[in-house]
VOSE-401557 format. One record per residue (C-alpha): residue in three letters; z, y, x; residue number from 1. Coordinates in nm, 2 decimals. Layout:
REM VOSE-401557
<atom 'ALA', <Z, Y, X>, NUM>
...
This chain:
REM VOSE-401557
<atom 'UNK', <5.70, 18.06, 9.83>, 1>
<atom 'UNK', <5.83, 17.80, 9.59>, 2>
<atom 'UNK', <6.13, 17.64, 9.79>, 3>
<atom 'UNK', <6.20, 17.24, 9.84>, 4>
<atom 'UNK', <6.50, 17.06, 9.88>, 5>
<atom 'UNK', <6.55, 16.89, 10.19>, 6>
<atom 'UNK', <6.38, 16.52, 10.20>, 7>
<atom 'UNK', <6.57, 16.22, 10.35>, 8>
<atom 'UNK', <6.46, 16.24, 10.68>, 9>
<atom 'UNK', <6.53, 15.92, 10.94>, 10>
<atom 'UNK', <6.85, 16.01, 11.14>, 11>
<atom 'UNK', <6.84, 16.04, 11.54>, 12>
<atom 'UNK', <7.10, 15.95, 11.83>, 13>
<atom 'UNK', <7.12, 16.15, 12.13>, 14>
<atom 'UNK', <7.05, 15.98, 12.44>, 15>
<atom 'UNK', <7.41, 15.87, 12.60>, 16>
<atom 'UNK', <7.50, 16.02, 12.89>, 17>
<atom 'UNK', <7.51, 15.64, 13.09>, 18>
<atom 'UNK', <7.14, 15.61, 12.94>, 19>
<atom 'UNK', <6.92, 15.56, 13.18>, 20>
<atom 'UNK', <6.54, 15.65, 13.15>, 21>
<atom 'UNK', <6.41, 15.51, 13.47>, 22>
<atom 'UNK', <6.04, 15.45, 13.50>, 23>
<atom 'UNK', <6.07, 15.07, 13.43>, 24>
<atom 'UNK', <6.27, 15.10, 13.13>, 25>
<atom 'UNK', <6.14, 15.05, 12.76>, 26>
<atom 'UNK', <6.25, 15.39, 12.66>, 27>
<atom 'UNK', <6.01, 15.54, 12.92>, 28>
<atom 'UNK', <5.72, 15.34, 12.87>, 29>
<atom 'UNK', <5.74, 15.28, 12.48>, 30>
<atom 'UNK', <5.52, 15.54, 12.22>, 31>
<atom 'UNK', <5.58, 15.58, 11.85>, 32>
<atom 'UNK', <5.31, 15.37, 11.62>, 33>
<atom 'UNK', <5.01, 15.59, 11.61>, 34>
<atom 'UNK', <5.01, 15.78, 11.91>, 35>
<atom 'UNK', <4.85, 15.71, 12.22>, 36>
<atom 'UNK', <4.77, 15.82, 12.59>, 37>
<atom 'UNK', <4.43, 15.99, 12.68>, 38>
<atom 'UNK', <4.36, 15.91, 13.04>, 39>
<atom 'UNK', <4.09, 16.15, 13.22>, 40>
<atom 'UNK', <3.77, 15.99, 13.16>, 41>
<atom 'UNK', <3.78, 16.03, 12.77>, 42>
<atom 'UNK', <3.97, 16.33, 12.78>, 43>
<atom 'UNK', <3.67, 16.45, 12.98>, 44>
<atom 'UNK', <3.43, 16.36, 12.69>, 45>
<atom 'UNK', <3.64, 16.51, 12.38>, 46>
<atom 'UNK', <3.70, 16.83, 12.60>, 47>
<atom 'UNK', <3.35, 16.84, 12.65>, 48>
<atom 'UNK', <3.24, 16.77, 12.28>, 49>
<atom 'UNK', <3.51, 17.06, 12.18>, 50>
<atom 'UNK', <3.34, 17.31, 12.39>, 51>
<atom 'UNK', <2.98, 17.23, 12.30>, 52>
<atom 'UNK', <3.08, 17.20, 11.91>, 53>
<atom 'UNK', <3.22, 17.55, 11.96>, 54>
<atom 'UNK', <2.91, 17.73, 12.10>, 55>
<atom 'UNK', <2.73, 17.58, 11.82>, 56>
<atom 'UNK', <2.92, 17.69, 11.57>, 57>
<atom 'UNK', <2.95, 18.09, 11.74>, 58>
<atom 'UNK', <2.58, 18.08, 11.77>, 59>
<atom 'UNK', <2.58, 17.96, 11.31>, 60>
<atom 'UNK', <2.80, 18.25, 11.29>, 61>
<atom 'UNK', <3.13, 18.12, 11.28>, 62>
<atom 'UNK', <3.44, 18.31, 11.42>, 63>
<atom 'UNK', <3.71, 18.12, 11.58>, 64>
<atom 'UNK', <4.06, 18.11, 11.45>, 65>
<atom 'UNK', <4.36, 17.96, 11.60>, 66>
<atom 'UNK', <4.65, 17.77, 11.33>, 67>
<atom 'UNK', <5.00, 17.70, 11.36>, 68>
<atom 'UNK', <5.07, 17.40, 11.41>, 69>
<atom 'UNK', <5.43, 17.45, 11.20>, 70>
<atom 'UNK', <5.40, 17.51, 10.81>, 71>
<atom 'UNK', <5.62, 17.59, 10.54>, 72>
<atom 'UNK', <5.65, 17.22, 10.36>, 73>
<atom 'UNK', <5.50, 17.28, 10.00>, 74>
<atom 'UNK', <5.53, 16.95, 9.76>, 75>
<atom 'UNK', <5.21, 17.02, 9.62>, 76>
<atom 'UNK', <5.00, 17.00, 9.96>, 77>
<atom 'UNK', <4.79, 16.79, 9.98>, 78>
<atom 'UNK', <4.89, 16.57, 10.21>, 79>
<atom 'UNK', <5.29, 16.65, 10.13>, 80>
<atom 'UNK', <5.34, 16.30, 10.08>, 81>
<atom 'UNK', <5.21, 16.18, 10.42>, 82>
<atom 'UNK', <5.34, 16.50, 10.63>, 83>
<atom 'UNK', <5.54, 16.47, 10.91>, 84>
<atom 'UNK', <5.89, 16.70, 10.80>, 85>
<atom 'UNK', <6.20, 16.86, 10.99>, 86>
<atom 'UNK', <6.43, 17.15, 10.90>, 87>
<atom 'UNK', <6.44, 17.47, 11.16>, 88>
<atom 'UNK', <6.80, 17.59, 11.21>, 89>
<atom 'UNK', <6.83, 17.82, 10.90>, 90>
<atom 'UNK', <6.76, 17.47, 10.67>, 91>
<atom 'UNK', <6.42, 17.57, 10.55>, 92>
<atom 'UNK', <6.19, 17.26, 10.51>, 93>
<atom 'UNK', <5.88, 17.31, 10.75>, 94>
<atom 'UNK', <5.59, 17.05, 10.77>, 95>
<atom 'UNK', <5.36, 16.99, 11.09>, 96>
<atom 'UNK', <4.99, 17.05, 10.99>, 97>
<atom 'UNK', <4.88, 16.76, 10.84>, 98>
<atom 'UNK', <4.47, 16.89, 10.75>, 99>
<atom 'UNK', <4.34, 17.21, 10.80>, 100>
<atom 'UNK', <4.18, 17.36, 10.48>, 101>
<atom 'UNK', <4.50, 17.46, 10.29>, 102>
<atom 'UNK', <4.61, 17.61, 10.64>, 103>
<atom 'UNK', <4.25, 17.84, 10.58>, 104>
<atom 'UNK', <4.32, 17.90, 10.27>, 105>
<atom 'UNK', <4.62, 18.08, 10.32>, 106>
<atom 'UNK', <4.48, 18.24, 10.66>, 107>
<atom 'UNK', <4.22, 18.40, 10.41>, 108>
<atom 'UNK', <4.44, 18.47, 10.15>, 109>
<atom 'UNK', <4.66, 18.67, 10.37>, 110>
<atom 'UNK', <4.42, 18.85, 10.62>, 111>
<atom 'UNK', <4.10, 18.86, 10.40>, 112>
<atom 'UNK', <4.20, 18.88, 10.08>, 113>
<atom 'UNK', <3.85, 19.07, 10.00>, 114>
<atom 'UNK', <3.60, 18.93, 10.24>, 115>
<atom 'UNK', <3.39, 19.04, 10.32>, 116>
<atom 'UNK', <3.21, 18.72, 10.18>, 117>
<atom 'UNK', <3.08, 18.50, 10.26>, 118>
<atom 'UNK', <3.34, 18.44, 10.54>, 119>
<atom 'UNK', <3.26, 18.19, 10.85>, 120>
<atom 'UNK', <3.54, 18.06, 11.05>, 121>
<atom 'UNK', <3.57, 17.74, 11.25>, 122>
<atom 'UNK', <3.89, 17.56, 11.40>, 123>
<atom 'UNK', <4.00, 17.30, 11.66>, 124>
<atom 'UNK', <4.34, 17.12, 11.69>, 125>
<atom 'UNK', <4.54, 16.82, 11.63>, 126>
<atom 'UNK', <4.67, 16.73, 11.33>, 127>
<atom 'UNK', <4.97, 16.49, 11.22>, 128>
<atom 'UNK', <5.06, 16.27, 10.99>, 129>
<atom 'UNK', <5.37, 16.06, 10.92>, 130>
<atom 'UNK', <5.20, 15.76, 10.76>, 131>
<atom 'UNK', <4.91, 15.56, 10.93>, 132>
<atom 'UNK', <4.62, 15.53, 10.72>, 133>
<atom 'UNK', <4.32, 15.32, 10.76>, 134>
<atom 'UNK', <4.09, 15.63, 10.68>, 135>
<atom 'UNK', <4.17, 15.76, 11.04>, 136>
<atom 'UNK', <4.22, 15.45, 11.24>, 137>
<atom 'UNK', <4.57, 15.44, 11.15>, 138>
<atom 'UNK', <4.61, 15.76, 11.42>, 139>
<atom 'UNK', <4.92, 15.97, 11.35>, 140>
<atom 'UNK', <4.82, 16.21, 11.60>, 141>
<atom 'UNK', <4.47, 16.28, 11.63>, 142>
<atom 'UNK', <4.21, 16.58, 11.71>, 143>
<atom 'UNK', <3.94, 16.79, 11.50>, 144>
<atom 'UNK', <3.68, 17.05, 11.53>, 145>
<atom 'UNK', <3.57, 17.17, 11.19>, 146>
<atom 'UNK', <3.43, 17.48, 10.97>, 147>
<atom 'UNK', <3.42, 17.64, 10.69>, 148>
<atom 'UNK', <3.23, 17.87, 10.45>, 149>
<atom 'UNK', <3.40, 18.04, 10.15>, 150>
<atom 'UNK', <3.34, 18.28, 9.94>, 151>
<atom 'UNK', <3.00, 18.20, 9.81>, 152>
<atom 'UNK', <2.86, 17.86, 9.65>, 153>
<atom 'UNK', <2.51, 17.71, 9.53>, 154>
<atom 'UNK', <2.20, 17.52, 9.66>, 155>
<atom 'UNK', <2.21, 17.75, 9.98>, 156>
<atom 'UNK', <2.54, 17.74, 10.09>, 157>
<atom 'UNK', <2.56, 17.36, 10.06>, 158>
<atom 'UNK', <2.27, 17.28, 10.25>, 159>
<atom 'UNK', <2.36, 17.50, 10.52>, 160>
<atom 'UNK', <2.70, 17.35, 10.56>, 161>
<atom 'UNK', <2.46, 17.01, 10.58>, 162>
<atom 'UNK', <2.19, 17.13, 10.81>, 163>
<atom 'UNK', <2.55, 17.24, 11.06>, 164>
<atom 'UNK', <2.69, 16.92, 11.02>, 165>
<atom 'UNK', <2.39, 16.76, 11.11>, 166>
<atom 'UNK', <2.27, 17.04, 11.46>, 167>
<atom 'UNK', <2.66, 16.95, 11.53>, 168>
<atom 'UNK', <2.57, 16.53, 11.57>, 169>
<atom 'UNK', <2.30, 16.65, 11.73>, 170>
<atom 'UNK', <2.45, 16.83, 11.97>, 171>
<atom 'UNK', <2.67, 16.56, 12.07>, 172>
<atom 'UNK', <2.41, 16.32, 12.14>, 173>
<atom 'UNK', <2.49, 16.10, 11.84>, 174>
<atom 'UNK', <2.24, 15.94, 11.57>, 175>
<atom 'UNK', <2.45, 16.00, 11.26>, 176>
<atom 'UNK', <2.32, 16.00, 10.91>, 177>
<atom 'UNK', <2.49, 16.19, 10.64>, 178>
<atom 'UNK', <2.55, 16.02, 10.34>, 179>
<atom 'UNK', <2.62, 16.31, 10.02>, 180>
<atom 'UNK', <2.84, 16.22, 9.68>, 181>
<atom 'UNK', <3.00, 16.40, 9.42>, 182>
<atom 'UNK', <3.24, 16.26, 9.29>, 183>
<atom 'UNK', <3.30, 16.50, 8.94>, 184>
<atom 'UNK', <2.97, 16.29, 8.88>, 185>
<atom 'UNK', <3.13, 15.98, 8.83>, 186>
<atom 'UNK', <3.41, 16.14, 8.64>, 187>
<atom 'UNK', <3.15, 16.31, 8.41>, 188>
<atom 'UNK', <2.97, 16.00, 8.33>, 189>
<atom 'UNK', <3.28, 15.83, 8.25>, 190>
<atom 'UNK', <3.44, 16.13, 8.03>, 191>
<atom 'UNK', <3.06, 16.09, 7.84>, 192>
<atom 'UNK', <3.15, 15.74, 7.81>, 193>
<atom 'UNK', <3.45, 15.78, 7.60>, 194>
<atom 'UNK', <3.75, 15.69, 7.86>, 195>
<atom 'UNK', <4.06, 15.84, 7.80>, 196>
<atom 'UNK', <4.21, 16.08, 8.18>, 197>
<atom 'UNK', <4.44, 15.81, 8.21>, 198>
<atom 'UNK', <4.16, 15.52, 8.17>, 199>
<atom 'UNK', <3.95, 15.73, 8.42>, 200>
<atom 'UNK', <4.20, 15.77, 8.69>, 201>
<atom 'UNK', <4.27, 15.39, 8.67>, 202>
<atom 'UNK', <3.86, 15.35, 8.75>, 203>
<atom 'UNK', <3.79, 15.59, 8.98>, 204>
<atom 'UNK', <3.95, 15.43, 9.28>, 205>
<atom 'UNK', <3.76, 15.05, 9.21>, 206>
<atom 'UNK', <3.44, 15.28, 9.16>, 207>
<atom 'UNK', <3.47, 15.44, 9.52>, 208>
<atom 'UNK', <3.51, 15.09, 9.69>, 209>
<atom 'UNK', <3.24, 14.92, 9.47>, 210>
<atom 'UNK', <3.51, 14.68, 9.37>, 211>
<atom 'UNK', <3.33, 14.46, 9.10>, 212>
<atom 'UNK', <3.58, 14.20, 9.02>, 213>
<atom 'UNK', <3.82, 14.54, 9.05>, 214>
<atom 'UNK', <3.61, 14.68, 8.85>, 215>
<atom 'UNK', <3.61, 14.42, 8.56>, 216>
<atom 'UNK', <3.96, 14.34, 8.54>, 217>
<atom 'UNK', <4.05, 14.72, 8.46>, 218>
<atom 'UNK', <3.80, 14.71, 8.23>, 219>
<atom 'UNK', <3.95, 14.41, 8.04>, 220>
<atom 'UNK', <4.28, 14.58, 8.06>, 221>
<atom 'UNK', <4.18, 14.90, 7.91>, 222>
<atom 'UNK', <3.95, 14.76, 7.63>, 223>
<atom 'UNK', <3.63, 14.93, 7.76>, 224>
<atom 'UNK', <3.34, 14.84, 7.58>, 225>
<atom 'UNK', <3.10, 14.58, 7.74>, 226>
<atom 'UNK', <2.78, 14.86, 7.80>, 227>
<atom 'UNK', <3.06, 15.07, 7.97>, 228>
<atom 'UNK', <3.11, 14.84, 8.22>, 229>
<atom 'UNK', <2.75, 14.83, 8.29>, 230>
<atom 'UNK', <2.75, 15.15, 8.34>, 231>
<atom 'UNK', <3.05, 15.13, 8.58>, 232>
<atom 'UNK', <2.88, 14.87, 8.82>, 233>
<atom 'UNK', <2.56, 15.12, 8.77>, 234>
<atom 'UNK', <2.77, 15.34, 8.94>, 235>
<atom 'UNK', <2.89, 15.15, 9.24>, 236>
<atom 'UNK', <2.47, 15.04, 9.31>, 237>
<atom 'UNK', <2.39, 15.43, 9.31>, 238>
<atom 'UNK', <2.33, 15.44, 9.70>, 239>
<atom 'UNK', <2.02, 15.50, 9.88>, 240>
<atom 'UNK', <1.72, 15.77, 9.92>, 241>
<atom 'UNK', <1.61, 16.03, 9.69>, 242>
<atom 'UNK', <1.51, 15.74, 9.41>, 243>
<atom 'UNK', <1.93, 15.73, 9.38>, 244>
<atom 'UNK', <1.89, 16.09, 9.21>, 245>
<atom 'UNK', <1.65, 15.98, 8.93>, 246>
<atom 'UNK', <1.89, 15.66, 8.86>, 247>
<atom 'UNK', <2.18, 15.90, 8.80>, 248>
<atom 'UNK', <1.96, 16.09, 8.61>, 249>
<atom 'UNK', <1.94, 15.80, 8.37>, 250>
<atom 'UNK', <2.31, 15.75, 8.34>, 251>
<atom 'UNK', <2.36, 16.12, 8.29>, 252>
<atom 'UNK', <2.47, 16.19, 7.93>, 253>
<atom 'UNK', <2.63, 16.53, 7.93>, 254>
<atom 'UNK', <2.52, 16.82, 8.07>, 255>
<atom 'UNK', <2.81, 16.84, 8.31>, 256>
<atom 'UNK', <2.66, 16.49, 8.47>, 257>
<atom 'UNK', <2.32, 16.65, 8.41>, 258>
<atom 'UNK', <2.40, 17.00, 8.62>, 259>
<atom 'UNK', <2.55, 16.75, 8.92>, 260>
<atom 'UNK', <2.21, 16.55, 8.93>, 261>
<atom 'UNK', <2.04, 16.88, 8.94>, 262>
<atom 'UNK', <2.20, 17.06, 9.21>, 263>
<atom 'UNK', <2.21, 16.75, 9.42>, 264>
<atom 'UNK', <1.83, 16.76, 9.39>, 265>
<atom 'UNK', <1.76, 17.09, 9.45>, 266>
<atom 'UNK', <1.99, 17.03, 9.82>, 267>
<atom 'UNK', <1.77, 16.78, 9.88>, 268>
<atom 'UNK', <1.47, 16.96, 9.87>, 269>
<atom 'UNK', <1.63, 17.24, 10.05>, 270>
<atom 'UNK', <1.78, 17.02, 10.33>, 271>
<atom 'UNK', <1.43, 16.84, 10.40>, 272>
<atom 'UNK', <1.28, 17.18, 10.42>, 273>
<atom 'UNK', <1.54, 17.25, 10.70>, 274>
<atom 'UNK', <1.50, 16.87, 10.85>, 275>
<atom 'UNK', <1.75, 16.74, 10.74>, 276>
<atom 'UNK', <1.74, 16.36, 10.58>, 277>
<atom 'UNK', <2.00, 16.30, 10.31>, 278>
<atom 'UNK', <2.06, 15.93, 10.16>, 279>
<atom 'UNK', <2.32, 15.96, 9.88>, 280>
<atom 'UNK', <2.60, 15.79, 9.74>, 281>
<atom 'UNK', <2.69, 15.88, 9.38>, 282>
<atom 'UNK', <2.99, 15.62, 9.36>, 283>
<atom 'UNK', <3.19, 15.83, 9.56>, 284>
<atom 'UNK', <3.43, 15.85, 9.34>, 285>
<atom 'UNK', <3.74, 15.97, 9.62>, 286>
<atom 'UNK', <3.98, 16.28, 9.54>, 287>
<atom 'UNK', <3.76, 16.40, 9.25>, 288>
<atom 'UNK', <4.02, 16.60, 9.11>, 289>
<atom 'UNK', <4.02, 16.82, 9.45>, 290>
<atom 'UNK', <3.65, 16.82, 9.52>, 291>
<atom 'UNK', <3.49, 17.09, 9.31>, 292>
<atom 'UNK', <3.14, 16.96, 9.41>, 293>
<atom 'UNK', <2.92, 16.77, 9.63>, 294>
<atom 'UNK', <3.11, 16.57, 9.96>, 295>
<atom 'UNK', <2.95, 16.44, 10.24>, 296>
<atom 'UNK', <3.03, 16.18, 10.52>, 297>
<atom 'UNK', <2.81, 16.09, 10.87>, 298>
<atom 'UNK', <2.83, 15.74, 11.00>, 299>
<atom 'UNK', <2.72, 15.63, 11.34>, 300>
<atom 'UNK', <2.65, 15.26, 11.43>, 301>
<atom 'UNK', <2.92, 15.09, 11.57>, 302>
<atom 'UNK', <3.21, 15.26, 11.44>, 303>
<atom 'UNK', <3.31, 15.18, 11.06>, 304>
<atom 'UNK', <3.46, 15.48, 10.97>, 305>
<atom 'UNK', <3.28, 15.81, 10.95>, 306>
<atom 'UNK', <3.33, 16.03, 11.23>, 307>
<atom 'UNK', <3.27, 16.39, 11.03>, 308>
<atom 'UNK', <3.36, 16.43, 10.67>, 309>
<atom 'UNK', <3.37, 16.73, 10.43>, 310>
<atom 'UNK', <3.28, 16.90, 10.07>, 311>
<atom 'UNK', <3.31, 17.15, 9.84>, 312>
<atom 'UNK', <3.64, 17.29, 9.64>, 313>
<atom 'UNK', <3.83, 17.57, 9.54>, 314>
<atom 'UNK', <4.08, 17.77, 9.73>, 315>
<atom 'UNK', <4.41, 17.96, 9.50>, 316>
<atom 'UNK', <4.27, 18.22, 9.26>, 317>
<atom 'UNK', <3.93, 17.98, 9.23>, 318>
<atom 'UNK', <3.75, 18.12, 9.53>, 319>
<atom 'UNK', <3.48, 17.86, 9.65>, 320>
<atom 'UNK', <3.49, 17.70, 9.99>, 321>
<atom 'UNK', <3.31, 17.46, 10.14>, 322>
<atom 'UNK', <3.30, 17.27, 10.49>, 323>
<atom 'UNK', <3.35, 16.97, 10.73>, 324>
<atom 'UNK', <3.59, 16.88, 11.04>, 325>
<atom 'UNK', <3.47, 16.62, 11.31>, 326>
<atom 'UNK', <3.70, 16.37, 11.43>, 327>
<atom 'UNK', <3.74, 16.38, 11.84>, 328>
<atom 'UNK', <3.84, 16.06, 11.89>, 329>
<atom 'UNK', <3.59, 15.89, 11.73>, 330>
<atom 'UNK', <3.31, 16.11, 11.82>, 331>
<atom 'UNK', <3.39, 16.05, 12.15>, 332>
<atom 'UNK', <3.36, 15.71, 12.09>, 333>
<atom 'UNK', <3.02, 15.72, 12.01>, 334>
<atom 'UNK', <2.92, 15.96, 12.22>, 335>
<atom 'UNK', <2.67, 15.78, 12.51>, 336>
<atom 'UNK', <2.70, 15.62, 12.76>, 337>
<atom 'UNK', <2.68, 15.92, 13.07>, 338>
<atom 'UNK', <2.77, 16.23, 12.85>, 339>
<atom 'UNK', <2.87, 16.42, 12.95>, 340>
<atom 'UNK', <2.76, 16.40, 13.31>, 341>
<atom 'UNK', <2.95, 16.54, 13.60>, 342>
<atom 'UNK', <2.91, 16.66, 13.89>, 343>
<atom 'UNK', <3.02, 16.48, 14.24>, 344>
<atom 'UNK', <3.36, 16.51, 14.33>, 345>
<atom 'UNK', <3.40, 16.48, 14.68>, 346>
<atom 'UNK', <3.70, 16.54, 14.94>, 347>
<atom 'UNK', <3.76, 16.80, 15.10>, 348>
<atom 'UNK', <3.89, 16.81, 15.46>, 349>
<atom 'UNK', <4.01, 17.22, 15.46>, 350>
<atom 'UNK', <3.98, 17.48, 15.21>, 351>
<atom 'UNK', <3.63, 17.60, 15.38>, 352>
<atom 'UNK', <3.48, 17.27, 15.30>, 353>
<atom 'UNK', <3.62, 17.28, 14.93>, 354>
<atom 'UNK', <3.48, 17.68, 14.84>, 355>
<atom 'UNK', <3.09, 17.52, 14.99>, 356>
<atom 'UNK', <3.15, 17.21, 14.81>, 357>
<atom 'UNK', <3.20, 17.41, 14.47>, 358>
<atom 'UNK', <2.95, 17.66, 14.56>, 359>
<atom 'UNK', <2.73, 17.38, 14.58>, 360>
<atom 'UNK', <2.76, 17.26, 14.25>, 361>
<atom 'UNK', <3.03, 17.01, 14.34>, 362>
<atom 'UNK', <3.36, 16.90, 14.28>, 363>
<atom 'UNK', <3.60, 16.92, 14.57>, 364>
<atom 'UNK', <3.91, 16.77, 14.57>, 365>
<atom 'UNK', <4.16, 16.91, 14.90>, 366>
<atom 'UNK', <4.28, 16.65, 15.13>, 367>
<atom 'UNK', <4.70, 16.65, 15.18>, 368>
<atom 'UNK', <4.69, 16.47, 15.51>, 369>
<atom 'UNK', <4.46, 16.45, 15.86>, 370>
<atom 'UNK', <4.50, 16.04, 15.84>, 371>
<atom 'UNK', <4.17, 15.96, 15.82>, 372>
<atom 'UNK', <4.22, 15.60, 15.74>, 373>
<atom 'UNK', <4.42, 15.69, 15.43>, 374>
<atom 'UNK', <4.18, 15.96, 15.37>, 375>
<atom 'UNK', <3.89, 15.69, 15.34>, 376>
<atom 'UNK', <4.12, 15.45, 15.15>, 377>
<atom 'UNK', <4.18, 15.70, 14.89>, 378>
<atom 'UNK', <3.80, 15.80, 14.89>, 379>
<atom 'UNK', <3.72, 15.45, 14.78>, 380>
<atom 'UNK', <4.00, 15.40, 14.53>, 381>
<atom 'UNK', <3.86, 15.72, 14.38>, 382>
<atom 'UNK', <3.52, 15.59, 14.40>, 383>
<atom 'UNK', <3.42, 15.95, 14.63>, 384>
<atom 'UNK', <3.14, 15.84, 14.80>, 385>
<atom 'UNK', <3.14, 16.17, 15.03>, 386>
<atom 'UNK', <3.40, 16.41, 15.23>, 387>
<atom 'UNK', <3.30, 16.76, 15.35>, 388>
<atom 'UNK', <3.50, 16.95, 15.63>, 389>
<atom 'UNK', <3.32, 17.30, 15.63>, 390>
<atom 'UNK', <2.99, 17.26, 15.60>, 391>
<atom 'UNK', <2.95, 16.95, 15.71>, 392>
<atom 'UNK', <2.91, 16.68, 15.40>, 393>
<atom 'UNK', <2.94, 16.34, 15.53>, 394>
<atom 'UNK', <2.93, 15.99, 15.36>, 395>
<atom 'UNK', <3.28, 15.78, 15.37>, 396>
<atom 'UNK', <3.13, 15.46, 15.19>, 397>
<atom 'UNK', <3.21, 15.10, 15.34>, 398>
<atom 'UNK', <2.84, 15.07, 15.40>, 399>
<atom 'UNK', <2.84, 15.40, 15.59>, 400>
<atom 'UNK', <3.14, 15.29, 15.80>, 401>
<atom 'UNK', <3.08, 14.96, 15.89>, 402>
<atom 'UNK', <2.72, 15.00, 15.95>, 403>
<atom 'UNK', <2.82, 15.27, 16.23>, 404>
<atom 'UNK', <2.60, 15.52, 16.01>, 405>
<atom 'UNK', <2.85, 15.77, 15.89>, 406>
<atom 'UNK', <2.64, 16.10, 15.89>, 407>
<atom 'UNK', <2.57, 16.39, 15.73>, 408>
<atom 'UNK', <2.42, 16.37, 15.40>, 409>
């Protein structure tokens, strides 16, 4: 393990001993940019998401695996730049996990060096990062459930890492629709154009937003040729149906740009065979120098970034991986209205009353006191519509009370 000097991290003051950290004060009630408290009702939905995306992934095939949240800081990770840093006592430089597949990489590396392959493992956790980005709703702290496949490539392997993204959205209740690129596509047709690495890499970002005027003032700079530029706005319009393939076809040149329009074909056919609808965006043009092969994003209505994401690439020593995480926090934000749905809670009088209530079906919450008129008060702060003492179930709501027709239900 290559070692790192130590970075230039922010400097922090112990708390004084006449500091005070009452409830009230700042201190107590600030959070650092980024991070945020999750209050029961949508910790309820991302708990329940988690759990459902794991049984669906068990029942694809995919083994669990638990990560460290504490990694050895490595410059050439890559998210090194935006990780958050600190130095244990002994002054090595660790890193908290910042994204997950280099953390499976070196999980397979070290404990399945030979397979066997293909190898299916899926993962939940939170992840970190020291600088807010717009990608991930400038979160510094935030949640995924993700898997991944690696050991084998082609058609097959992509369009089942497709047809689980897609039975995942499902299985959350969401109406997502994946949207595939690849970005070594874009880079092809601009190497068959002429442009220079350095020329390239000053395109590919304008390409990914489908930034025209971007797009034309780079291309003024750099002296590209008037029917290149076509070609790069060609690029940024290639988003749609299957018709987007046989429009890439046209702009393909080489047969590295010819072999990308193929393959994305033959997963389409593939994935509609499985049921899978696939619309395609062949400017994606992102992190093409990490992405080995075809990448693909799901959008749902409403929210403006995509809530799962993923893609092919290359672990150390060239062995092929492949696969998606989900972000929590915004599935759960698109999750329905009612999911997941819960079962009553209700108050129980005595521990009798609780063990039928959750016999039942129920949720019982105990009682901590016999006064009944706090009892009721809390009932209808809580929004508990019944109490049970044994098994009797009764109904505490104002109607029932001031109506004189507080009975069993």
């Amino acid at each position: 393990m290559r070692r790192v000097s130590a970075p230039n991290l922010p400097s922090c003051s112990p708390v004084s001993p006449d500091e005070t950290l009452s409830p009230g004060s700042p201190r107590a009630t600030a959070l650092p940019a980024g991070v945020r408290d999750v209050l029961p009702a949508e910790w309820k939905r991302r708990e329940h998401l988690r759990q459902h995306l794991f049984g669906l992934l068990r029942s694809w095939g995919y083994e669990g695996v638990d990560l460290p949240a504490l990694e050895l800081a490595d410059p050439a990770h890559p998210q090194g730049d935006h990780a958050f840093k600190l130095i244990d006592s002994g002054g090595q430089v660790l890193a908290l996990r910042s994204e997950y597949t280099t953390a499976l990489g070196r999980l397979v590396g070290t404990h399945f060096p030979s397979g066997p392959f293909p190898l299916r493992l899926h993962y939940g956790g939170r992840l970190w990062l020291r600088t807010q980005t717009s990608e991930l709703g400038r979160l510094r702290e935030f949640n995924q459930v993700g898997a991944e496949l690696i050991g084998v490539t082609g058609v097959q392997a992509d369009t089942e890492l497709l047809a689980l993204a897609h039975a995942a959205l499902g299985q959350a209740g969401v109406q997502a629709q994946l949207e595939v690129g690849f970005p070594g596509f874009v880079d092809a047709v601009l190497t068959d154009a002429g442009l220079t690495e350095p020329v390239r890499a000053a395109l590919h970002d304008a390409i990914d937003r489908k930034s025209g005027a971007d797009l034309d003032l780079l291309a003024r700079r750099h002296g590209v040729p008037a029917d290149v530029t076509r070609t790069l706005h060609s690029l940024t319009e290639l988003y749609g149906g299957p018709e987007v393939l046989a429009a890439a076809q046209a702009l393909a040149r080489g047969v590295r740009a010819e072999q990308a329009v193929a393959h994305l074909g033959a997963v389409h056919a593939a994935a509609r065979g499985a049921g899978v609808d696939l619309l395609f965006d062949l400017g994606v043009s992102r992190r093409y120098g990490y992405y080995t092969g075809l990448t693909f994003r799901a959008y749902v209505e409403g929210i403006n970034q995509p809530v799962l994401g993923g893609g092919r690439y290359a672990l150390p020593g060239g062995l092929p991986g492949a696969g998606f995480a989900i972000g929590l926090e915004r599935l759960a934000a698109a999750v329905p209205a009612g999911v997941p749905s819960e079962p009553e809670t209700v108050l129980a009088l005595d521990f009798a009353g609780a063990a039928a209530a959750r016999a039942a079906g129920l949720r019982a919450e105990l009682a901590w006191t016999d006064d009944g008129a706090e009892l009721r008060h809390f009932a209808q702060a809580r929004g508990l519509r019944r109490w049970v003492q044994g098994a009797d179930l009764r109904d505490v709501t104002p109607h029932a009370l001031t109506s004189g027709t507080e009975a069993r239900a």
